[in-house]
ZALUMDO-255705 format. One record per atom (N, C-alpha, C): atom name; residue number from 1; residue in one letter; z, y, x. Coordinates in nm, 2 decimals. Last residue first. Layout:
REM ZALUMDO-255705
+----+-----+---+--------+--------+--------+
!  a !   k ! r !     c3 !     c2 !     c1 !
+----+-----+---+--------+--------+--------+
! CA ! NUM ! A !      Z !      Y !      X !
...
+----+-----+---+--------+--------+--------+
REM end
This chain:
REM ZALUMDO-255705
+----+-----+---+--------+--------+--------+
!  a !   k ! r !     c3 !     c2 !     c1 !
+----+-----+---+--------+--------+--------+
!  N !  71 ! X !  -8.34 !   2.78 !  -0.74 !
! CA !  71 ! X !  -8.44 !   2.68 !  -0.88 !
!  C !  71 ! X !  -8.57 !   2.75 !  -0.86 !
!  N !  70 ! X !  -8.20 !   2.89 !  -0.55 !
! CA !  70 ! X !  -8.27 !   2.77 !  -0.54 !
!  C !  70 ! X !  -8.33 !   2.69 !  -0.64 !
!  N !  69 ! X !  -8.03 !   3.07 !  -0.66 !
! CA !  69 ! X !  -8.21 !   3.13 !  -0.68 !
!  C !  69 ! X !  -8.31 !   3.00 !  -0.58 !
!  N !  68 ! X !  -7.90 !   2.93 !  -0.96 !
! CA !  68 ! X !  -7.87 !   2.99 !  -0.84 !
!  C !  68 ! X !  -8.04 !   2.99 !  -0.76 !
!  N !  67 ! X !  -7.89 !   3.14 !  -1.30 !
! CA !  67 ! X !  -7.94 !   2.98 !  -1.22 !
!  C !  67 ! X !  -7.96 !   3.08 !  -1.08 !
!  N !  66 ! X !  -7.65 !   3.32 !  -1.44 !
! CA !  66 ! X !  -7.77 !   3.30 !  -1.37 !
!  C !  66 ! X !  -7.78 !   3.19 !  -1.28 !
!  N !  65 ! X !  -7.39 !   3.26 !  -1.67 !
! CA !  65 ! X !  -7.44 !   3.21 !  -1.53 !
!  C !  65 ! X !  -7.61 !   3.24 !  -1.50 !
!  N !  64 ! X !  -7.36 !   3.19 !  -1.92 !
! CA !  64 ! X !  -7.41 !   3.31 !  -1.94 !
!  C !  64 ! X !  -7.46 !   3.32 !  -1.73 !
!  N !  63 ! X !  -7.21 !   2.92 !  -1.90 !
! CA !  63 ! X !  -7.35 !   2.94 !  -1.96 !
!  C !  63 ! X !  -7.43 !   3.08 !  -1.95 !
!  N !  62 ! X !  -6.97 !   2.97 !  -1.77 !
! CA !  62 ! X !  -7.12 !   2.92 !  -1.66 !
!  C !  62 ! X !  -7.23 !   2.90 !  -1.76 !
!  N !  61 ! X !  -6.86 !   3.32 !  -1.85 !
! CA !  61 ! X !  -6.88 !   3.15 !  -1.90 !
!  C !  61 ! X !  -6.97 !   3.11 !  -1.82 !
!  N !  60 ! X !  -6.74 !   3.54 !  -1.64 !
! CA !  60 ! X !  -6.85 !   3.51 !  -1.76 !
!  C !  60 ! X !  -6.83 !   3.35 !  -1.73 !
!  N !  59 ! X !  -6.59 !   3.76 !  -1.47 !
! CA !  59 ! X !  -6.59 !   3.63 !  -1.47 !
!  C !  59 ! X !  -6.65 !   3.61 !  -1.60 !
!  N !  58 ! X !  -6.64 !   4.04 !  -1.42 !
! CA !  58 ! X !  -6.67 !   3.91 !  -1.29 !
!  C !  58 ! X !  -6.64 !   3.80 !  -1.31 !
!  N !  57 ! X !  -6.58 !   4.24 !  -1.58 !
! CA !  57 ! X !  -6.72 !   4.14 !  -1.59 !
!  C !  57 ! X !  -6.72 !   4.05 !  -1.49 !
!  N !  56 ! X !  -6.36 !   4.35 !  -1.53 !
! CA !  56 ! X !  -6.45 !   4.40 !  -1.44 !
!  C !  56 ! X !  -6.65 !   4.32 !  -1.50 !
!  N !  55 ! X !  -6.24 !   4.22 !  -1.69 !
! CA !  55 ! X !  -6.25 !   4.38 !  -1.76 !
!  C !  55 ! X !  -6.39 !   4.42 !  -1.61 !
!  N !  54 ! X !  -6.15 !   3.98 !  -1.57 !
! CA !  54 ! X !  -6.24 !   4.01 !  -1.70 !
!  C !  54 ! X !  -6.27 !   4.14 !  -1.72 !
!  N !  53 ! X !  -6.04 !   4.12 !  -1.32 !
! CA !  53 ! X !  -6.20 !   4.05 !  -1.32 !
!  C !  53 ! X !  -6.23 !   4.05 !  -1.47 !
!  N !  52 ! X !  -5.81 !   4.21 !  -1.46 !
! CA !  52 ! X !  -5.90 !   4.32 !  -1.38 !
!  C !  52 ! X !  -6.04 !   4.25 !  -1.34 !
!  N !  51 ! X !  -5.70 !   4.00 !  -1.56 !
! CA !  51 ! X !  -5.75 !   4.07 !  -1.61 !
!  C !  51 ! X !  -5.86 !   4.18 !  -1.55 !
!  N !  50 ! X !  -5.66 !   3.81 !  -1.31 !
! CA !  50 ! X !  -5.74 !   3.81 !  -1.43 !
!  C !  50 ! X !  -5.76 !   3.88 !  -1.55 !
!  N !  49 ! X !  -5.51 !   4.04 !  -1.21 !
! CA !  49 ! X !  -5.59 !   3.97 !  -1.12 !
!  C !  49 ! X !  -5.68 !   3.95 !  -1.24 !
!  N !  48 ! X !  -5.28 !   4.00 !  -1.39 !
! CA !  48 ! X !  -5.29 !   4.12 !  -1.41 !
!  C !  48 ! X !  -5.47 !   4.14 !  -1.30 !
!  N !  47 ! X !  -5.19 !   3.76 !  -1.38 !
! CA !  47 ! X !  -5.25 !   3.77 !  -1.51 !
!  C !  47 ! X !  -5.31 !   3.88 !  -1.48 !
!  N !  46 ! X !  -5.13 !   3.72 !  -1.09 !
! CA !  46 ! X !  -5.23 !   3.68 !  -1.13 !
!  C !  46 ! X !  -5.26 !   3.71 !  -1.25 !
!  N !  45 ! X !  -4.86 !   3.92 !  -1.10 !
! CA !  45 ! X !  -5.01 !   3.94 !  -1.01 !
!  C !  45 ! X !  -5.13 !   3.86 !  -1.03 !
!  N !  44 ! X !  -4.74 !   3.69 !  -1.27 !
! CA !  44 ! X !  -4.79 !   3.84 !  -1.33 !
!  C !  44 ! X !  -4.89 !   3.92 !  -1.22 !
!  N !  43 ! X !  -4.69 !   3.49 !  -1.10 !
! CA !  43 ! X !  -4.75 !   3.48 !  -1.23 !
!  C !  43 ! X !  -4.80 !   3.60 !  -1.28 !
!  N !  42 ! X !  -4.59 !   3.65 !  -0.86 !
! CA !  42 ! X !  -4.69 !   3.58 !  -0.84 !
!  C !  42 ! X !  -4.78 !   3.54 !  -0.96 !
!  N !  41 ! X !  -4.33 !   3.63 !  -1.01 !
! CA !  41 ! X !  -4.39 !   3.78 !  -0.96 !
!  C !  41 ! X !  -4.56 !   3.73 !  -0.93 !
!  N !  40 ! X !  -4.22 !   3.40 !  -1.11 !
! CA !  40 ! X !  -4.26 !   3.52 !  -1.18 !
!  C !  40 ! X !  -4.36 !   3.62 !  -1.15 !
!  N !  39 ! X !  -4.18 !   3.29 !  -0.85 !
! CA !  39 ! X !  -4.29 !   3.29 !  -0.92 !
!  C !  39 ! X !  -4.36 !   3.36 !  -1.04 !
!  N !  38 ! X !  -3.99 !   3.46 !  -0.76 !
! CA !  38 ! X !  -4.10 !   3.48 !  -0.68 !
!  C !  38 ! X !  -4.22 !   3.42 !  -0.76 !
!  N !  37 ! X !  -3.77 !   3.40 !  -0.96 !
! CA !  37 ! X !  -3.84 !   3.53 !  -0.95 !
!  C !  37 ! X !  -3.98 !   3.56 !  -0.85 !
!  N !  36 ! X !  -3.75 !   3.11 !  -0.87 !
! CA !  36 ! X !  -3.82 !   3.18 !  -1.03 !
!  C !  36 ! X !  -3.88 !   3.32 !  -1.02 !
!  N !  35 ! X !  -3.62 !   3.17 !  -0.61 !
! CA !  35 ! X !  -3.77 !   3.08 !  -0.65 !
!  C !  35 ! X !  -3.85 !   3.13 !  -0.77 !
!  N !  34 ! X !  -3.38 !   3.25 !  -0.68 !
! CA !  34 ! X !  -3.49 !   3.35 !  -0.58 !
!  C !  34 ! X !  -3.64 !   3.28 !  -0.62 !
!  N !  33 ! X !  -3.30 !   3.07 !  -0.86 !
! CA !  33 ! X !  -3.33 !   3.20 !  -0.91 !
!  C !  33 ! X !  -3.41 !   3.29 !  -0.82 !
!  N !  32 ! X !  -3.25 !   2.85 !  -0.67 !
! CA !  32 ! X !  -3.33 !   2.82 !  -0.76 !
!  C !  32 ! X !  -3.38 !   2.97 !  -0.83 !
!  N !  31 ! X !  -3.11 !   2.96 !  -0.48 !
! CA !  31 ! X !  -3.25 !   2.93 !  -0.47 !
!  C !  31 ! X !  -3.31 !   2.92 !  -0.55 !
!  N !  30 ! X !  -2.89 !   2.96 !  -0.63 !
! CA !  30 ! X !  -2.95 !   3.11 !  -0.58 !
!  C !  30 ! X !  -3.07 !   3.10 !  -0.58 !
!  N !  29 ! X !  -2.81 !   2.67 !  -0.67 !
! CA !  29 ! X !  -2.84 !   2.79 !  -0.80 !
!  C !  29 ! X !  -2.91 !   2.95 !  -0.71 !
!  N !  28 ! X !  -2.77 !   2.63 !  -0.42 !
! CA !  28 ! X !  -2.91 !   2.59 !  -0.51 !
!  C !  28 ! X !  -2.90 !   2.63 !  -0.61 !
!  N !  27 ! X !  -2.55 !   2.72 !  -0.35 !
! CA !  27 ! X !  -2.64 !   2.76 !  -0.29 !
!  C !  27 ! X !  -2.79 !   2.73 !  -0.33 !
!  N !  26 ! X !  -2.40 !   2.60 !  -0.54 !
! CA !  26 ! X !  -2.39 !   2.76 !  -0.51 !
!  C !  26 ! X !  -2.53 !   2.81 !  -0.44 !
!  N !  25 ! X !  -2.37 !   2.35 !  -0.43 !
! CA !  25 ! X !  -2.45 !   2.42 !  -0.58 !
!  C !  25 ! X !  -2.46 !   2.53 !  -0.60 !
!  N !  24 ! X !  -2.22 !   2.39 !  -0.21 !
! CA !  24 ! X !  -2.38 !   2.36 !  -0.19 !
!  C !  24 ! X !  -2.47 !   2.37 !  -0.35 !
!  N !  23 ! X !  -1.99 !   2.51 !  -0.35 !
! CA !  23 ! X !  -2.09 !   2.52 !  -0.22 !
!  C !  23 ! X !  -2.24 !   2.51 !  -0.21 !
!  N !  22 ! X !  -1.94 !   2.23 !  -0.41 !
! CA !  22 ! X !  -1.96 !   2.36 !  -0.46 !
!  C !  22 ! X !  -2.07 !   2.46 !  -0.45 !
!  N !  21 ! X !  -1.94 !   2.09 !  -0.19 !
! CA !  21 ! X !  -2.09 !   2.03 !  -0.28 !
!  C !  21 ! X !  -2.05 !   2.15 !  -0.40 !
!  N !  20 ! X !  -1.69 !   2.18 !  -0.03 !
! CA !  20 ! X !  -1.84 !   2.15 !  -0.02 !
!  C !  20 ! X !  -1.96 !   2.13 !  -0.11 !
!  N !  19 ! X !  -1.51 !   2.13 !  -0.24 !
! CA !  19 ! X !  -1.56 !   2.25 !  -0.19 !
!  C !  19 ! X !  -1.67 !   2.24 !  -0.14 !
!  N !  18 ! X !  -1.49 !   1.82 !  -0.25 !
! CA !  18 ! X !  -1.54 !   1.91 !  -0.40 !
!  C !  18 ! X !  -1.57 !   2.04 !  -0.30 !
!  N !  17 ! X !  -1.42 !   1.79 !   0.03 !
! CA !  17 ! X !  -1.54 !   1.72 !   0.00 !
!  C !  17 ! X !  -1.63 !   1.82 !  -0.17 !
!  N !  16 ! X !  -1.19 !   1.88 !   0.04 !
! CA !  16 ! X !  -1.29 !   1.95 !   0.12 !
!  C !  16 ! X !  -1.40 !   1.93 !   0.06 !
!  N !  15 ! X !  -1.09 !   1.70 !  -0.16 !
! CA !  15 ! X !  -1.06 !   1.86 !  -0.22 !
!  C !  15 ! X !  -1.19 !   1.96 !  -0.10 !
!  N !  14 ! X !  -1.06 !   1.49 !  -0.03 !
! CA !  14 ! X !  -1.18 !   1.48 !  -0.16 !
!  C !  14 ! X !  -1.17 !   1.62 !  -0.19 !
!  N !  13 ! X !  -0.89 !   1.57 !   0.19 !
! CA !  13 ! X !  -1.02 !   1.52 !   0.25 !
!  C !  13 ! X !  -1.12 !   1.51 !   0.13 !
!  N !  12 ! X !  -0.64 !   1.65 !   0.04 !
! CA !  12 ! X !  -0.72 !   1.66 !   0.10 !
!  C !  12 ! X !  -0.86 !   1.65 !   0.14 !
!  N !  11 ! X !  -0.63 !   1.33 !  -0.06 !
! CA !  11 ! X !  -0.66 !   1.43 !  -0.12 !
!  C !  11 ! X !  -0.69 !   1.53 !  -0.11 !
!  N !  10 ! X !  -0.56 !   1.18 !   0.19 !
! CA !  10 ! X !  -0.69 !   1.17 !   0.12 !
!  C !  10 ! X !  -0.75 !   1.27 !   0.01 !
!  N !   9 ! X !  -0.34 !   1.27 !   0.26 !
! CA !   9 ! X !  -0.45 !   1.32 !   0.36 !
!  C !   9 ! X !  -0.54 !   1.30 !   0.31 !
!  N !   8 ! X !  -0.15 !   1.22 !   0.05 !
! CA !   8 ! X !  -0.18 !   1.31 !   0.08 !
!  C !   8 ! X !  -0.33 !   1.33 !   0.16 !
!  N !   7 ! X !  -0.22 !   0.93 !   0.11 !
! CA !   7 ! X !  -0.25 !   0.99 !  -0.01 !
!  C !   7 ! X !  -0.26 !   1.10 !   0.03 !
!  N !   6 ! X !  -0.08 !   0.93 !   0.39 !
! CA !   6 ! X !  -0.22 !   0.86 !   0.38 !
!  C !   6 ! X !  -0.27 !   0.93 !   0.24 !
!  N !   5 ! X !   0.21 !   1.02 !   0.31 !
! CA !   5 ! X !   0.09 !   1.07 !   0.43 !
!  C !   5 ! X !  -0.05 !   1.07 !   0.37 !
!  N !   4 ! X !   0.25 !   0.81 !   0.17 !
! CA !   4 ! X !   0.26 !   0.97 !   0.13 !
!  C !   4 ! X !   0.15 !   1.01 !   0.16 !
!  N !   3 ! X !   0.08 !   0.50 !   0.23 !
! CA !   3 ! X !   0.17 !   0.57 !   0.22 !
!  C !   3 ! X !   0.12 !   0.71 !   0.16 !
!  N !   2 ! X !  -0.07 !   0.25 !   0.06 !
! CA !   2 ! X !  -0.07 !   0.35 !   0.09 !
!  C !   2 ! X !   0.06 !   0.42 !   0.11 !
!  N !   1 ! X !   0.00 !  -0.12 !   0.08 !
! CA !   1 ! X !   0.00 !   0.00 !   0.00 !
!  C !   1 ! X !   0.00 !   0.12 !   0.09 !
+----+-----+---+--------+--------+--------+
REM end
């Protein structure tokens, strides 16, 4: 059987162990929110991208496509 000590020092040692992986969820909740916002940002530079080609005309359906001048 375990002594004081030994329990004590185990509890301990699981109390480091919860701080740790706190921690470490702490640290992937951030990520995870610096991530979203970078894709956010990246998602709205492209809508705003595809828009400025549609409004520019630069992007048409490949039926309205001119055949390429190898025909």
């Amino acid at each position: 059987m375990a002594t004081v000590e030994e329990l004590e020092q185990r509890v301990i040692d699981l109390e480091m162990l919860l701080a740790r992986q706190e921690r470490l969820a702490d640290d992937l909740s951030s990520e995870i929110i610096r991530l979203n916002r970078l894709h956010e940002a990246a998602s709205a530079r492209m809508d705003a991208f595809e828009r400025k080609m549609t409004e520019a005309d630069a992007i048409r359906p490949l039926s309205e496509e001119p055949p390429p001048p190898h025909y």
